[in-house]
N, C-alpha and C positions, 0 to 999 in steps of 0.2 A: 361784855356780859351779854350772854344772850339766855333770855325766857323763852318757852314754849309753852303753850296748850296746843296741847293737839299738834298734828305737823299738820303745817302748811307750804307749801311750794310752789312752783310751777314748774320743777323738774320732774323726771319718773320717781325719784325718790330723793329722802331725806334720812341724815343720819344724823345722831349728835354721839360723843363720848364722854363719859364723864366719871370720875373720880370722886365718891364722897358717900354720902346714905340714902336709902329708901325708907320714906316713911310714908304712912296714911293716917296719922293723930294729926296732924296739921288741918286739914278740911275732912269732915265727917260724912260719911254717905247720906244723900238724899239731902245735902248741902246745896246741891248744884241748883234746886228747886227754887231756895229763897234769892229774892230780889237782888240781894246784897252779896252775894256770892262772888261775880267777876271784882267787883267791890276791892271785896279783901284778899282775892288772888294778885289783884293788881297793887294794892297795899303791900304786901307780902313779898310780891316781887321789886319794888324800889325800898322794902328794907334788905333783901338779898342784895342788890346792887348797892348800894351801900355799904355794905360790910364786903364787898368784892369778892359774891359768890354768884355762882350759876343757879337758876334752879330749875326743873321741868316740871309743870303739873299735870301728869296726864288725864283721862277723860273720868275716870271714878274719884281724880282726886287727890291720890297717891302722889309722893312727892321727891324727887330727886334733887338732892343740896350737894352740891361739892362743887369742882370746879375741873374744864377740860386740861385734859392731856397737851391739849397744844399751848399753852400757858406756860409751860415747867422753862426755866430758866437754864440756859446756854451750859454753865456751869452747875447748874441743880442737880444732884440725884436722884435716884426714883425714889429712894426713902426720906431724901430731904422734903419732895414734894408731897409727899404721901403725911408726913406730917405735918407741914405746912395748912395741909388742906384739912386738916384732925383737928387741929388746935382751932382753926378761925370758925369752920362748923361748930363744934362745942361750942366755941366761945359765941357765937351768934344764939345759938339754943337759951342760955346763958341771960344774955344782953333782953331780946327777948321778951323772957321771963316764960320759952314754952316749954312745960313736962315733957320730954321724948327721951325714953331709954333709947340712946343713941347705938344702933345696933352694928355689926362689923361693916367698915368701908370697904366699899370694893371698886373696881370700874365694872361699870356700864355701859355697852353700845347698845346704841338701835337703829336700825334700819327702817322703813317706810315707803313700799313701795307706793306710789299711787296710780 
């Protein structure tokens, strides 16, 4: 499992890929302000690990939940994976207890140069 704020590296760049949803209801703007903020980012991310999801929070907050591409099983399909990673996102929203009109999955890359 790996988390992100922010890329950090020490190569020229950094990429992640990921399969699942973007939200920004999870941390609200001008969030970043209060004391407590890394708090619950860091919160947030050992219940993702936990439920054996990826998640990225990038710099406004916004939040990527799914789980990478290099993950998907030897025998998996792309649609076994793809629902795999539908069901256990719901289901974490869910568990929870957070309001997210969970919007269309898709994959994700990014790049980052530095």
């Amino acid at each position: 499992m790996k988390t992100r704020y922010g890329f950090v590296s020490n190569s020229s760049t950094t990429s992640f890929c990921i399969y699942g949803i973007y939200t920004d209801a999870i941390f609200t703007d001008g969030e970043e302000e209060d004391d407590k903020f890394f708090e619950r980012m860091e919160d947030f991310e050992a219940k993702c690990q936990e439920a054996d999801l990826e998640c990225y929070i990038d710099e406004g907050g916004g939040t990527w939940i799914g789980d990478s591409w290099h993950t998907i099983g030897d025998k998996e399909t792309g649609k076994q994976f793809k629902d795999k990673v539908a069901k256990k996102v719901k289901g974490f929203f869910k568990q929870q207890q957070i309001e997210v009109m969970v919007p269309k999955f898709e994959t994700h890359n990014e790049t980052i140069a530095s």
